[in-house]
N, C-alpha and C positions, 0 to 999 in steps of 0.2 A: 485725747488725740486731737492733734490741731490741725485745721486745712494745709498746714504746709507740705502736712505728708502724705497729702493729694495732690495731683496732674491737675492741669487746668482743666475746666469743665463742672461736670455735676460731682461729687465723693460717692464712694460705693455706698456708705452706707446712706445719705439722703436719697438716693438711687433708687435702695430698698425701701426703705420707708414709702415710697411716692408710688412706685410700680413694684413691688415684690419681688419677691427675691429669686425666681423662676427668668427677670428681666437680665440676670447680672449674669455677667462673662465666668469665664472658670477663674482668671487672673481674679477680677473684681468680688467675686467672692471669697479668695484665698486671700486677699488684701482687708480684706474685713475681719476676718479672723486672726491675721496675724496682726493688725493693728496701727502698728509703723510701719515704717522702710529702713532699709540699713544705709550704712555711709555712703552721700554719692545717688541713693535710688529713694524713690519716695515708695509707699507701700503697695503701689500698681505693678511698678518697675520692677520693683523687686518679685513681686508674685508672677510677672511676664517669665524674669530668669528663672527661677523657679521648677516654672514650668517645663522649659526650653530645655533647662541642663536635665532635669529627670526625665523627660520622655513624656508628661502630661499627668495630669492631675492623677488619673489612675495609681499610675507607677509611683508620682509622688507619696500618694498615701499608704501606699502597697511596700513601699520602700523602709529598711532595717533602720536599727537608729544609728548605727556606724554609717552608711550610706548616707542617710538623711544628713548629717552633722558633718558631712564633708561639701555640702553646699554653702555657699555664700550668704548669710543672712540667717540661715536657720538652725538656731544653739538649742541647746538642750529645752527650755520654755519654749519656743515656738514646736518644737516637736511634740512635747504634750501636748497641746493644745490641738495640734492634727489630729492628735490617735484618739484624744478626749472626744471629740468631732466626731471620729469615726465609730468610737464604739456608743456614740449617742444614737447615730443611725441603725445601727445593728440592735440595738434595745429598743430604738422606733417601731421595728418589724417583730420585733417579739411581744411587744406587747399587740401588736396590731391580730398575731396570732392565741394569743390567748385570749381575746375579745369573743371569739366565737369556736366553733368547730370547724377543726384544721381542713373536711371534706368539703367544707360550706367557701372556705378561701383557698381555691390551689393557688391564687397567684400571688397570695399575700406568702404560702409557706413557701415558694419555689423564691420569690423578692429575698428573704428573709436565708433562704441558704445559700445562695447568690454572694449576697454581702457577707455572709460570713466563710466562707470557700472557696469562692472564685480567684482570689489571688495566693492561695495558700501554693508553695513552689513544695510540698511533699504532700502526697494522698492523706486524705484523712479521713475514718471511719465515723460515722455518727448515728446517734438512734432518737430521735423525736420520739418521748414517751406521752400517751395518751390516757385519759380515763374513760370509761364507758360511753361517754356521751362526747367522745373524740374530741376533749378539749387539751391543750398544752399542758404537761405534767412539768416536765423540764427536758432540755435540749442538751445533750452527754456525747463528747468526744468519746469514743473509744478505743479507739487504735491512730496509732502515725507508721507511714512508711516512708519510702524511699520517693522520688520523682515519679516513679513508674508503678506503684502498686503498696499495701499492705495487707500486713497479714491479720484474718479477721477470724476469731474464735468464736465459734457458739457457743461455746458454755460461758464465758465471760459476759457475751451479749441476752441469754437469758439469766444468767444473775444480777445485772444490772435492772434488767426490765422486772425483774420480783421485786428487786429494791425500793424500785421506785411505785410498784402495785401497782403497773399496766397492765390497761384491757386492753390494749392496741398501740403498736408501733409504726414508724415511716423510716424505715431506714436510708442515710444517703451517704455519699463519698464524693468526692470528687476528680475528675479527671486534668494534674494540671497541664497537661497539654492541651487542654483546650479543645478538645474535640468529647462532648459529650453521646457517646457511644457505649452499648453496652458490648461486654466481651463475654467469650464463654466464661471465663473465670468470674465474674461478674454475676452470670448467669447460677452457675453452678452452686458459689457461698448463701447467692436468694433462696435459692429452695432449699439449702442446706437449714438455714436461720428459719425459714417457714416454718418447718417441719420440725425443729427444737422449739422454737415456741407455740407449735401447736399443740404440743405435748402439756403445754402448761396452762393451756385456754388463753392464750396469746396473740392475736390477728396480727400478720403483717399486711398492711392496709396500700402501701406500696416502698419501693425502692427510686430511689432520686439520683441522676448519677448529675452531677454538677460543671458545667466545661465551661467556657468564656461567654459567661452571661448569659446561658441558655439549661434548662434540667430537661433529661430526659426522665420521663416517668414509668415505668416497669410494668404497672396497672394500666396506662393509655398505650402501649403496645402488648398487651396482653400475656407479658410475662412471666404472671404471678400466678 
């Protein structure tokens, strides 16, 4: 990549190198990633439009690959390279979560469903399985629904958690409207799920409900 497809001034990436990468703009780090600029915009400019036409980095990333592929600049390669991005950060917090016991980091496990839920535009059911000593077993989708809710089965969610030989689960969902609140229906499926996997010497250790960048916890309102 050659300085032409930098603005005048300092390039993003000697930027970073000098002051890290915490120093750089949302444009100036989208501009690093995608590398060039297109015809007409050098690699800022073009990450400015970018931004501007999608609504912000968020939405940009959040954004389908028909959507994505109808902006100016970014073809099928620069969209990999987003989503590549993106699920390097989602693997960041998963590993940050199996490092220790999931009771020992609530903020790493709330980070870590956050990024992987917070933009999902249909509810999605999931179950954090644990071993005895409450460390990450593996992270299992189990249900999709509509905008407004899915349908969640205990006996699906206690087959899964046999499967995978948990001594303890977290289960969580998200809310995409963004208001992380629990409902009675919410309320109702938790003790439904408790109480089947209690039967199996199963702890559910809490319920996570997921809204725009915030978890509500189930066990810190007393729930469970």
């Amino acid at each position: 990549m050659g300085r032409r497809t930098w603005p005048a001034g300092e390039p993003p990436r000697e930027k970073l190198v000098r002051f890290g990468a915490r120093q750089l703009s949302d444009a100036e780090l989208l501009a690093v990633l995608l590398g060039t600029g297109a015809a007409g915009l050098d690699a800022v400019a073009l990450s400015h439009q970018l931004l501007a036409r999608s609504g912000g980095l968020r939405d940009l990333l959040a954004a389908d690959r028909t959507t994505c592929l109808r902006l100016r600049g970014l073809g099928p390669a620069r969209w990999c390279r987003l989503q590549a991005a993106l699920e390097l950060a989602r693997r960041h917090y998963e590993q940050a979560l199996r490092a220790r016991p999931l009771l020992d980091a609530p903020r790493h496990t709330a980070a870590y469903l956050v990024a992987q839920l917070r933009d999902r535009p249909y509810e999605v059911f999931c179950c954090l399985h644990l071993d005895s000593r409450h460390r990450l077993i593996a992270f299992d989708e189990l249900f999709r629904g509509t905008i407004d809710g899915a349908s969640v089965h205990p006996r699906e969610v206690v087959r899964q958690a046999l499967a995978r030989n948990a001594a303890a689960v977290i289960l969580a969902h998200n809310h995409p409207s963004g208001v992380a609140e629990a409902s009675q229906a919410d309320e109702l499926i938790t003790r439904r799920l408790r109480d089947a996997l209690a039967l199996m010497d199963i702890r559910v250790l809490d319920h996570l409900i997921v809204g725009d960048g915030t978890c509500l916890s189930f066990a810190e309102r007393g729930l469970l």
